[in-house]
Phi, psi and omega in degrees: 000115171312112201256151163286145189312139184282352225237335163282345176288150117351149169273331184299327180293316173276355158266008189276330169301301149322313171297315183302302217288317189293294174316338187268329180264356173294294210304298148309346171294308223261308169321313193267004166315122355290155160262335229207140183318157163253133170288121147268128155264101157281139230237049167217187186255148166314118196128304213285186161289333171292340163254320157313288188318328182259026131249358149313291191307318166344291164318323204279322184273357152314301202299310203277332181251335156091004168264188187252141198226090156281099197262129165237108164323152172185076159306318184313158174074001196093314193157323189295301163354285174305348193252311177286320171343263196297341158303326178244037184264188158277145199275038182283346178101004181240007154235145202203153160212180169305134175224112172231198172332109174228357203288334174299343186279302188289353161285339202244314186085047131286344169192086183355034199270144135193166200310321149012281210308328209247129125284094158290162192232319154183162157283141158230011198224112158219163177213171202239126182278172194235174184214137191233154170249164162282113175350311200272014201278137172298338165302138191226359194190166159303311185288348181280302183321295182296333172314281196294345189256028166256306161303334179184097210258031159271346226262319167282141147288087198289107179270112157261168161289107177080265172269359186062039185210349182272224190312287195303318199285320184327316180291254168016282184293350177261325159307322215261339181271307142007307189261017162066028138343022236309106156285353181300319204271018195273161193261094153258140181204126209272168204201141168252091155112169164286291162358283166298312187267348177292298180269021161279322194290327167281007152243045161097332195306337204200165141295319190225134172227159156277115155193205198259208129327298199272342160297022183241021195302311195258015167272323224270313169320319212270346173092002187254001191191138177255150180235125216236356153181170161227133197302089213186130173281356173216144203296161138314121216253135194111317165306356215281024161240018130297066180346158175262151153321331175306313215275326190288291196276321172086048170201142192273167151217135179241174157128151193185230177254167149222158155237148172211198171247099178296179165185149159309165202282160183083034213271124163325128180296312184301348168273344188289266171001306201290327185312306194275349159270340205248009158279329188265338159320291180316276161005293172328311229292149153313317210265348184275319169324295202268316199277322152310323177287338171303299194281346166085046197253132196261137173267125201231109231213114132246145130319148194307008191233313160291316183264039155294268172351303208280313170313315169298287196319326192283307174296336167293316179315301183304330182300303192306292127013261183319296222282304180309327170304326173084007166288009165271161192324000000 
């Protein structure tokens, strides 16, 4: 179709036309997200809970969308490799990542993240962290922990995730000082991934390790690793012969992880949008629904406005944390 000569139009007609023209041609780009496989990264190692959960979601938005959601671990660094991956990608929607406890790298001067950095997109995950032993451990409770490490506060070997300033350790370190604790001098030692340190404790490597439950099901089945309270205000249903830290120490303490889903900074909103219905389709989904509950992972859904919000609230805390501790930069 032959368009008429600009020069016969009004200029308000002919930018009115432009405006259109654009739109018209944005509009179906943005309708047919995906065109094209998608990248996820998850920024812990293979096993752990951060890589099962994003390949549930992964699964689910294959099925609903008919494209391929290809999840590639990227663990190095603690989690930053993987955060800068996708952080510094293009903000077209096809490369996107986990976004969980980040706020300790710039505190710690391992990296520049702060909430800036991310278009959330949604939570789809959260759990309360736990504190596990080796079957044979003479630790029998939280207060048996806090006794030795009150008495000499090298004496466990602490296993955390990445910097040992993040999700699982933060609550944990905040008990122990409560409980009058030197945390400066305690033997924390980072791990790539839950994974990875479940299984220095079951072959002797650490004393303690932090995380969450159901990533300890199949040590714990298997008879290598116990699990001795969880940071809760109540016990946990699939759990009920975990005490919460309150019932041990006679003080509630809460806190643990989340995971959601990011994109690099500069994302269209109207692309955001589409991304976060079509995660909360995936979220919904029976089979995504019963299979987290089956592994005992808990689902927890904010939208892109909330876990904004949430994402600030997450960084004052952790400052607050670090900084009492003296583990910042």
């Amino acid at each position: 179709m032959m368009g008429l000569p600009i020069g016969r139009l009004g200029r308000g007609t002919a930018a009115t036309v432009a405006m259109l023209t654009c739109l018209a041609g944005a509009a179906p780009a943005l309708a047919e997200w995906p065109e094209r496989p998608v990248t996820l990264i998850v920024i812990a190692g293979a096993g752990g809970g951060s890589d099962y959960t994003m390949r549930l979601l992964a699964r689910e938005l294959e099925a609903k969308l008919g494209r391929p959601f290809n999840v590639v671990n990227q663990p190095q660094a603690s989690g930053v490799v993987g955060m800068t991956t996708y952080t510094t990608a293009k903000p077209d929607g096809y490369t996107l990542g986990q976004i969980a406890p980040f706020a300790q790298y710039k505190l710690l001067g391992q990296a520049d993240f702060t909430s800036a950095s991310y278009t959330p997109i949604a939570q789809f995950n959260a759990d309360p962290a736990a504190v596990h032993v080796a079957q044979n451990s003479p630790l029998k409770s939280v207060a048996d922990i806090v006794a030795k490490l009150k008495a000499d506060p090298g004496s466990l070997r602490i296993s955390c995730g990445g910097t040992c300033n993040a999700s699982w350790d933060i609550p944990f370190i905040s008990l122990l000082l409560d409980q009058g604790v030197d945390a400066k001098r305690l033997n924390l030692i980072p791990a790539a991934g839950s994974a990875a340190g479940l299984q220095e404790l079951a072959s002797g490597g650490v004393d303690v390790v932090l995380c969450s439950l159901p990533e300890v099901d199949a040590l714990r089945d298997a008879g290598r690793v116990r699990s001795i309270a969880v940071m809760s205000e109540k016990r946990i249903e699939g759990y009920p012969d975990v005490a919460t830290v309150g019932e041990q120490v006679g003080k509630p303490y809460s806190g643990g992880t989340w995971r959601g889903l990011a994109g690099p900074p500069g994302m269209d909103p109207a692309l955001v949008a589409r991304i976060e219905s079509a995660v909360k389709d995936a979220f919904e989904s029976d089979r995504f629904q019963s299979e987290m509950k089956a592994r005992r992972f808990g689902a927890a859904w904010l939208g892109r406005t909330e876990l904004k919000a949430f994402m600030e609230q997450h960084e004052q805390e952790t400052a607050r944390a670090i900084n009492a501790v003296g583990y910042n930069k």
